[in-house]
C-alpha positions as CSV (number, residue, x, y, z in Angstrom):
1,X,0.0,0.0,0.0
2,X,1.0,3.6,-1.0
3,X,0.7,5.8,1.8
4,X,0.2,9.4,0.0
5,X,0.2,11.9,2.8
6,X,3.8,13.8,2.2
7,X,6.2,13.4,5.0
8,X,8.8,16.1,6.2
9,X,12.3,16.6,7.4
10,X,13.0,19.8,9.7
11,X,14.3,21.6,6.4
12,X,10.9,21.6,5.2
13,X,9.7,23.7,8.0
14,X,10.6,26.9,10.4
15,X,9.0,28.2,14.0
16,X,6.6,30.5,14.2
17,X,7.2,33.1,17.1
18,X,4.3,34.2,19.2
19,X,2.2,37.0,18.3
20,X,3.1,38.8,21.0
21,X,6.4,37.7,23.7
22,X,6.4,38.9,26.9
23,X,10.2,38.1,27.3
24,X,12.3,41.1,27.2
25,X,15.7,39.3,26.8
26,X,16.6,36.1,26.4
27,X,18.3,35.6,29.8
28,X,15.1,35.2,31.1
29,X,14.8,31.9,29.4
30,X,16.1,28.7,30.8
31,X,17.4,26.1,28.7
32,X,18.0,23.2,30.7
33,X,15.6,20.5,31.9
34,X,14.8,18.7,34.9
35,X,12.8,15.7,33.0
36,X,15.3,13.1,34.4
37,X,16.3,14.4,37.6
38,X,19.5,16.1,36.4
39,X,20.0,19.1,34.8
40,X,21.2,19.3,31.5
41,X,20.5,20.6,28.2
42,X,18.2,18.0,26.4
43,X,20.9,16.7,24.3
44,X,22.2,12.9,24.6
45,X,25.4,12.2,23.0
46,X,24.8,9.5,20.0
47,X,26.8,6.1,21.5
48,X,29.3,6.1,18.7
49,X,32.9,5.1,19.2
50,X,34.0,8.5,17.4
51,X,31.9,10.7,20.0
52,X,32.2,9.5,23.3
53,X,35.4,8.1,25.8
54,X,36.2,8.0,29.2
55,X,38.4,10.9,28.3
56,X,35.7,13.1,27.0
57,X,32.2,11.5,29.2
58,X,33.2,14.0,32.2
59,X,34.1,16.9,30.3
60,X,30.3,16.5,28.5
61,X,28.6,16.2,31.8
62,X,30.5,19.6,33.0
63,X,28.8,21.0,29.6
64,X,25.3,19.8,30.9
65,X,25.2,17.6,27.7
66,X,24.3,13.7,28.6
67,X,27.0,11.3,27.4
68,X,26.8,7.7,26.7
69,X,29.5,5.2,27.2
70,X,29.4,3.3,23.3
71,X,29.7,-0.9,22.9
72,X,33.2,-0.7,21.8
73,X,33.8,-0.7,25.4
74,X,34.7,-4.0,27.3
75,X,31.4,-5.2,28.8
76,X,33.0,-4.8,32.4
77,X,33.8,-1.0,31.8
78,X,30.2,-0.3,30.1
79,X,29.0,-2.2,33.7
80,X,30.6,0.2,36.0
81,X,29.5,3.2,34.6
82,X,26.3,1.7,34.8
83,X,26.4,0.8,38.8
84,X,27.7,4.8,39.2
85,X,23.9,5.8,37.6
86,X,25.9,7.1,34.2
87,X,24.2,6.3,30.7
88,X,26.1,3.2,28.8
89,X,25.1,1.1,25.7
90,X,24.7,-2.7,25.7
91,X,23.5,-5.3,22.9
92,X,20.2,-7.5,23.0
93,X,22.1,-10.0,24.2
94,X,24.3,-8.1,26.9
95,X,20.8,-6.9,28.0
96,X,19.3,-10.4,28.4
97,X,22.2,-11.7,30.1
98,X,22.7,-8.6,32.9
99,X,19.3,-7.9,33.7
100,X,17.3,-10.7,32.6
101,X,19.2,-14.2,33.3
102,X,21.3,-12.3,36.1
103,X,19.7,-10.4,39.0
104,X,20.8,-6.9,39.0
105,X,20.7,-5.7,43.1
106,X,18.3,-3.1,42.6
107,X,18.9,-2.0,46.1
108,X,22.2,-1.0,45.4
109,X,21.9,0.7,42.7
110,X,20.9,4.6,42.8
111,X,20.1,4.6,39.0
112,X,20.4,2.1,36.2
113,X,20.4,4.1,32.8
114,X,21.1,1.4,30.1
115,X,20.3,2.1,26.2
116,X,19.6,-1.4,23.8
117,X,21.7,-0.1,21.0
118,X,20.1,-1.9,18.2
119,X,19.7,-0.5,14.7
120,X,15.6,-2.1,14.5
121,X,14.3,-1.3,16.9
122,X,10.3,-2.5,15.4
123,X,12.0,-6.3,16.3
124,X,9.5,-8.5,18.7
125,X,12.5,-9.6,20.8
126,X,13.5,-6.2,21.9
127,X,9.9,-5.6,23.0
128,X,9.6,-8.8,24.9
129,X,12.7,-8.3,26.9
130,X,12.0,-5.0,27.8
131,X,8.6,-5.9,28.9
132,X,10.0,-8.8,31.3
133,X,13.0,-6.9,32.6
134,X,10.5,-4.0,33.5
135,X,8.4,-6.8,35.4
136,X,11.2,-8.4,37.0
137,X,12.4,-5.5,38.8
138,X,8.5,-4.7,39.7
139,X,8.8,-1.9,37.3
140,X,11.1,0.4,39.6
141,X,11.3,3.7,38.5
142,X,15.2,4.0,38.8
143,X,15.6,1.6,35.8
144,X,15.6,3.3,32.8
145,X,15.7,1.8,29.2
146,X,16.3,3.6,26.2
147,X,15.6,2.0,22.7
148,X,15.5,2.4,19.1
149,X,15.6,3.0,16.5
150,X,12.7,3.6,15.0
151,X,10.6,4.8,11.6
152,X,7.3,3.8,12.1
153,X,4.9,6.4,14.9
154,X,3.1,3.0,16.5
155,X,5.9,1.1,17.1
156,X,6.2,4.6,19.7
157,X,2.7,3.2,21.4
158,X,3.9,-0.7,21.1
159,X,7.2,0.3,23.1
160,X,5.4,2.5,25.6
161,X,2.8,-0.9,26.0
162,X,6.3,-2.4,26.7
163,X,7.8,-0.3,29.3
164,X,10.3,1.7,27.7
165,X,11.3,5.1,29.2
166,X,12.8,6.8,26.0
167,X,12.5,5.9,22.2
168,X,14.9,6.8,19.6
169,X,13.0,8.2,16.7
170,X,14.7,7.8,13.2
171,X,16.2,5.2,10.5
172,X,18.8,6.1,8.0
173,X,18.9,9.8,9.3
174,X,22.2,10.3,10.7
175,X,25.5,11.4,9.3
176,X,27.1,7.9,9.2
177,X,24.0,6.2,8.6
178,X,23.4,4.0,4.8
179,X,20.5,2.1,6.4
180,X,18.2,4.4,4.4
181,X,20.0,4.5,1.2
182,X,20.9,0.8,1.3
183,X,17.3,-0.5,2.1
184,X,14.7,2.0,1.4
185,X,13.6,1.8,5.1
186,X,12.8,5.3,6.0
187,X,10.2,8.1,7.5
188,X,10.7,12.2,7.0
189,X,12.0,12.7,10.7
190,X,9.9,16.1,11.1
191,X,6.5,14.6,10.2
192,X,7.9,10.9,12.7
193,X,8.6,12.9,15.9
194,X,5.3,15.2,15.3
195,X,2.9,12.2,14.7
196,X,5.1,10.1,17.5
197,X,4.3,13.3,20.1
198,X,0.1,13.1,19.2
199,X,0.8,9.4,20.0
200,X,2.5,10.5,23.3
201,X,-0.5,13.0,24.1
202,X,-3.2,10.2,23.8
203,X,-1.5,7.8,26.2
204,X,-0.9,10.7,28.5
205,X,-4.5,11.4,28.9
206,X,-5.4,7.7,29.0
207,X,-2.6,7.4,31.8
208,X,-0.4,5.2,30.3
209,X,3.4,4.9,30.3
210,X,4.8,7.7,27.8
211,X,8.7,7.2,27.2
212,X,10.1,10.3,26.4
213,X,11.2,10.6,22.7
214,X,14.5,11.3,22.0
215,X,15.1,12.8,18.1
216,X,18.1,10.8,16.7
217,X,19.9,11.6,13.9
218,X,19.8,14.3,11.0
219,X,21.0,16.6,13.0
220,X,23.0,19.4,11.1
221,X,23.0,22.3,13.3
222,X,21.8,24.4,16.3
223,X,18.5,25.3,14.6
224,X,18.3,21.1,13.8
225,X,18.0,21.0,17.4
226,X,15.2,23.6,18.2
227,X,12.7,22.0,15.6
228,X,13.1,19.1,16.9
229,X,12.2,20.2,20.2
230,X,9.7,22.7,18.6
231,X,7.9,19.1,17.0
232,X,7.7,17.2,20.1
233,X,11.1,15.6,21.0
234,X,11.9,15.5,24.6
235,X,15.7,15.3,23.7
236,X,17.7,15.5,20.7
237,X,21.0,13.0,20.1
238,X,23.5,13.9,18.5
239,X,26.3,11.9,16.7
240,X,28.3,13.6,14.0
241,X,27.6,17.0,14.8
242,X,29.7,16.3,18.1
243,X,32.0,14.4,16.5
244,X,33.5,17.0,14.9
245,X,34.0,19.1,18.1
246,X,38.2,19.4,19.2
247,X,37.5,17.0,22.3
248,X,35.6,14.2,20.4
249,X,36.9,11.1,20.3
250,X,37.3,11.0,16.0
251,X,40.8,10.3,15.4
252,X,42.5,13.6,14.6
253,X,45.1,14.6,12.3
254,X,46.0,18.0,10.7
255,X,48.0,18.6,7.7
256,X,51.6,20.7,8.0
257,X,52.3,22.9,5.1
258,X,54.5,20.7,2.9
259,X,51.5,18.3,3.4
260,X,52.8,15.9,6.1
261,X,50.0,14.3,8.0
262,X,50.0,14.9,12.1
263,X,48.1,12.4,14.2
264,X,47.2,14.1,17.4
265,X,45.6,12.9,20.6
266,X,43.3,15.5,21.8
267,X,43.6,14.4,25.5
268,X,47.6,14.7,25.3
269,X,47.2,18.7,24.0
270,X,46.3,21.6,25.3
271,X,44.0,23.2,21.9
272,X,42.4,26.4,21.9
273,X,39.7,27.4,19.1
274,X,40.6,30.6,18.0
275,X,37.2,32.2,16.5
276,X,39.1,32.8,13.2
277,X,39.4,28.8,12.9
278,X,42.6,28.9,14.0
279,X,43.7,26.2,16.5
280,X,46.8,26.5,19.0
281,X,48.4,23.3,20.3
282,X,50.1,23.4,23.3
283,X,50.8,27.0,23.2
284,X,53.6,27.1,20.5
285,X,52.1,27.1,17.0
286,X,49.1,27.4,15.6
287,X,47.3,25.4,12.5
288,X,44.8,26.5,10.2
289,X,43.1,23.3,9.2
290,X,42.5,20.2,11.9
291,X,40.1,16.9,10.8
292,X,38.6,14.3,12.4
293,X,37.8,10.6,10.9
294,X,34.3,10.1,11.6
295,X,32.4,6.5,10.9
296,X,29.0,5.0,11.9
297,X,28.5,2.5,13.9
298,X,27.1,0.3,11.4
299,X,30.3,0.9,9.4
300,X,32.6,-2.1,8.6
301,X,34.9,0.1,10.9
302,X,32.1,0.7,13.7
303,X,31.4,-2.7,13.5
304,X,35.3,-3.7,13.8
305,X,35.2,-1.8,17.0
306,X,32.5,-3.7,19.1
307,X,32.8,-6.9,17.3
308,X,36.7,-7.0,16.7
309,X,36.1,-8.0,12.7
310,X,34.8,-6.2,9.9
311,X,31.2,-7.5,8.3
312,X,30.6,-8.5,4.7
313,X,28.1,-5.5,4.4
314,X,28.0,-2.2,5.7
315,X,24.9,0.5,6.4
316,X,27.5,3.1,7.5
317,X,29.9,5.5,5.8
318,X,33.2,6.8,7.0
319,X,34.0,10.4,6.6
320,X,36.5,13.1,7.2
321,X,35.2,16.2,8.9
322,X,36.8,19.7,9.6
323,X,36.8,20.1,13.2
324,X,34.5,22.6,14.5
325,X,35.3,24.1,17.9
326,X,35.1,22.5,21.8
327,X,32.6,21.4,23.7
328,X,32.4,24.0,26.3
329,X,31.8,26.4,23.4
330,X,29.4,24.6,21.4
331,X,27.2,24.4,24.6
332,X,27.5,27.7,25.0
333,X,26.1,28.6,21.5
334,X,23.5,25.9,21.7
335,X,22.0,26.9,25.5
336,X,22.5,31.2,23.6
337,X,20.4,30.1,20.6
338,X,17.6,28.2,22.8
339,X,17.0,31.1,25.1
340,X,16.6,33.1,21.7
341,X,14.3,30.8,20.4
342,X,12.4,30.6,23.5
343,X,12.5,34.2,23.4
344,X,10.5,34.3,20.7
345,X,8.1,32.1,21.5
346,X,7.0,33.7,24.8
347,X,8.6,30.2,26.9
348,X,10.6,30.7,29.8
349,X,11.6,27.1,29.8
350,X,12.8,25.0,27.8
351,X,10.3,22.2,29.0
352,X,7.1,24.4,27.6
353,X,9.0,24.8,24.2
354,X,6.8,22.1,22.9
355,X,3.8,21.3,20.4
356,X,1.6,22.9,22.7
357,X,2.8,26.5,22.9
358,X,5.1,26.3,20.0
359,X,3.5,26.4,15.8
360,X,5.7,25.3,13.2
361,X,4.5,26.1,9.8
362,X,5.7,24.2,5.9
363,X,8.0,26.5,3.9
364,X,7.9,26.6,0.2
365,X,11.1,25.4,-1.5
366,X,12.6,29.0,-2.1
367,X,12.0,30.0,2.0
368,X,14.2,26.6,2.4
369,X,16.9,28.4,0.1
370,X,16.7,31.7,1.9
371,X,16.7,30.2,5.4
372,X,19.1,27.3,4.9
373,X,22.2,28.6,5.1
């Protein structure tokens, strides 16, 4: 069946500001959200191998951005950040084996935060195991599961049904991502996190479970981030977009004038980002251009990172990005351009910037060309 209602992706629309704001300045506006006890921006980092390390995890909690610890991580390390109440990935299997053919002390443990990092997430076993982990532990409300991905707005209602507490919206959307253009398995991710929220407001007023829904993948830039949250998305995750940032954990190299290739360890250097794009290392010289190797996880390389070997087939690309700025000051930017947003909208936090107070409209193809940029 042809379904013939057109879809959209956050290009095809823009945010309509209140008619009238009674924000004078954007300072007034506060961008960071209680929804999970903490408070933090409501940003996830993607669990990708290129964004996230034990290196970098503190340094994106200091910048009120959520990290999770990626599967290339030995088991036992993704486990102890998991007993210390911080976000970590594990696989179907992993799951299964720690929570539901183990016990996990649930009296010991402060917080359990564990994302199934599966590509489908519309696969019967993932539903099942989440729905008898959730009744093992009696459905206690410090164990969290995140899931995903997904490209279809019920599968939203079958997860809450479930017992998952967020739901990664999205198939073939993100940077490193060939799932899309390999398989033809895909939905416009503007129109899937608007129709996933009208799901979310039904089971709200029937009194059901309602994960949160996290907008994963696509994500280009700042204004990426406020249409998403504009449409409905609790959070936004974010995968290439951070992994071009100087602390990310892309391999980095720059290039020397005669054309020598430099290998550098972020961790090992002090770097500053000069707003010219200008970066100093260590104080002594300064270079003009730095990169960073960027892959998905369902890369032959991504997959050579959690499963040791490469597979016969790949639904993610491997790409060289210019490196961007830090962390600290992309946080900076993004929590700047929220309160202006906000601003405009008349909502003094960032928790009311939603469906409900917030209109986006569908822009012709030459507003996308002016707006765009």
């Amino acid at each position: 069946m042809l379904i013939k209602e057109m879809k959209y992706c956050y290009n095809d629309i823009a945010i309509v500001p209140a008619i009238k704001s009674n924000i004078e300045h954007r300072s007034e506006c506060n961008p960071y959200t209680n929804k999970f006890g903490n408070s933090s921006l409501p940003i996830f980092t993607a669990p990708m191998s290129t964004v996230v390390n034990e290196e970098n995890f503190g340094l994106f909690e200091e910048n009120n951005i959520i990290p999770i610890l990626p599967r290339n991580f030995d088991l036992k390390k993704r486990v102890e950040y998991l007993k210390q109440g911080k976000w970590a990935a594990v696989s179907l299997q992993e799951f299964d084996e720690l929570f539901i053919r183990s016990d996990w002390n649930m009296e010991i443990s402060q917080c359990v935060n564990v994302l199934i990092d599966i590509a489908n997430g519309h696969m019967s076993k993932l539903h099942d195991l989440i729905f008898n982990a959730k009744t093992k532990y009696n459905w206690d409300y410090r164990f969290n599961i995140m899931c995903g991905n997904i490209a279809n707005p019920q599968t939203y209602y079958e997860l809450a049904r479930a017992g998952a507490d967020f739901v990664r919206l999205s198939v073939g959307s993100g940077d490193g991502c060939l799932s899309s253009s390999q398989t033809g398995i895909h939905y416009s991710i503007a129109s899937l996190i608007s129709e996933t929220y009208e799901i979310k407001k039904k089971l709200e007023h029937l009194g059901e479970n309602t994960p949160f829904i996290i907008a994963d993948g696509g994500i280009r830039n700042y204004n990426d981030v406020l249409k998403s949250i504009a449409l409905g998305s609790d959070y936004v995750m974010i995968g290439g977009l951070f992994s071009k940032l100087v602390e990310s954990a892309a391999p980095t190299f720059y290039y020397e004038k005669d054309g020598t290739i430099y290998d550098l360890n972020p961790f090992e250097h002090k770097i500053e980002v000069y707003s010219n794009g200008i970066f100093g290392i260590d104080g002594q010289y300064n270079v003009d251009n730095m990169h960073k190797i960027f892959y998905g996880m369902a890369s032959k390389k991504g997959q050579e990172d959690i499963q040791g070997k490469k597979t016969k087939t790949s639904e993610g690309v491997e790409k060289i990005f210019d490196c961007t700025t830090s962390i600290s000051k992309w946080k900076e930017n993004m929590a700047a351009y929220m309160q202006s947003a906000m601003s405009y909208t008349n909502c003094y936090y960032i928790d009311d910037f939603n469906p409900e107070n917030v209109d986006c409209i569908i822009i012709s193809p030459q507003t996308k060309e002016s707006i765009n940029k």
